[in-house]
N, C-alpha and C positions, 0 to 999 in steps of 0.2 A: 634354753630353759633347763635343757638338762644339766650342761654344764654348773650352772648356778643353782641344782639342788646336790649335786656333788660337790661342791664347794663348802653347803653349807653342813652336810657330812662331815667332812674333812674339821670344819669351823669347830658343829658339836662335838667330837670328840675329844678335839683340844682343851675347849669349854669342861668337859667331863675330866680332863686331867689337872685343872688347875690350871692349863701355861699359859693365860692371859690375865692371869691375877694382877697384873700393873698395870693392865690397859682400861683407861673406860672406854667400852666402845658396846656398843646395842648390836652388831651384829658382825654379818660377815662383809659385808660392803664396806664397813670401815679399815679392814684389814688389809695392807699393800700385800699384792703379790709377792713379795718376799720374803715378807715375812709368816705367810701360811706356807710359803714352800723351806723355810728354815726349821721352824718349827716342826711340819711334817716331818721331813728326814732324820729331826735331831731326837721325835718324841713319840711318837707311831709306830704299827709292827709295818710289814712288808705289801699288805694287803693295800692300806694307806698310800705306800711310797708307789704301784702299783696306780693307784687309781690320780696320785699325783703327776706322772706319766701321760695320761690319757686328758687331765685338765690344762696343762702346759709345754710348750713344747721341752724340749729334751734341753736344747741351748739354753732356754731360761734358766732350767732347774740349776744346769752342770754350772751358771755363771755364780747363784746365790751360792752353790757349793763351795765353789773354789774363792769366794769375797769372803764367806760366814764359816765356815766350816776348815777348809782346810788350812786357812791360816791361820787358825787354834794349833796349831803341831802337835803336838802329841796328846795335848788334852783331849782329842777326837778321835786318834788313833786307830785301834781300832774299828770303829764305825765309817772312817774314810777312806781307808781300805778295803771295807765291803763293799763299799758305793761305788768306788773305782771300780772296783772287780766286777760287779754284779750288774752295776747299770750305766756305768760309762763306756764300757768294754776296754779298759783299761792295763795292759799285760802287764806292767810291772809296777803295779801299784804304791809300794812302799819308794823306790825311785823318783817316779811322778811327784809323789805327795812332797818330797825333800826337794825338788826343783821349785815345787811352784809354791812352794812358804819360802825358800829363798827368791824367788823373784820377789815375791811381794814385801819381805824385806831390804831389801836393794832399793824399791819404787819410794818406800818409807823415808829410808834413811837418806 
């Protein structure tokens, strides 16, 4: 239960920013897992990314990362870099980032 009233934290604050403005959806149960952990990372302060942490495991969050997020390259830049750094424990951030948008380019083409 507690889970699911942090969830729906997570939900109204999004709700409070606008970033569901394309979706019809009545609540937080309509919202796939990856898409409240994409949005969290891409639109929320740290407190958020924090309390995203403690609803999901770490694997889930780092997969949405590295599908939604880091294969934007540079349009996310900065903000993939902190992520790396900060909660992936990631040493050499800017490296990593260049490997795994080329992998996922490679998987594309």
């Amino acid at each position: 239960m507690k889970n699911q009233s942090e969830k729906n934290q997570l939900f109204n604050r999004l709700l409070d920013q606008k970033r569901f403005w394309s979706y019809d959806m009545p609540g937080v149960e309509e919202v796939p897992d990856d898409i409240l952990i994409e949005k969290t990372l891409l639109y929320l302060d740290i407190d958020d990314i924090n309390l995203l942490f403690r609803l999901f495991p770490a694997r889930k969050i780092k997969q949405v990362w590295l599908n939604r997020l880091v294969v934007q390259g540079d349009y996310y830049g900065r903000l993939n870099k902190f992520l790396a750094w900060m909660y992936f424990d990631i040493k050499k951030p800017e490296s990593y980032l260049k490997r795994m948008e080329s992998r996922y380019l490679k998987n594309i083409l």
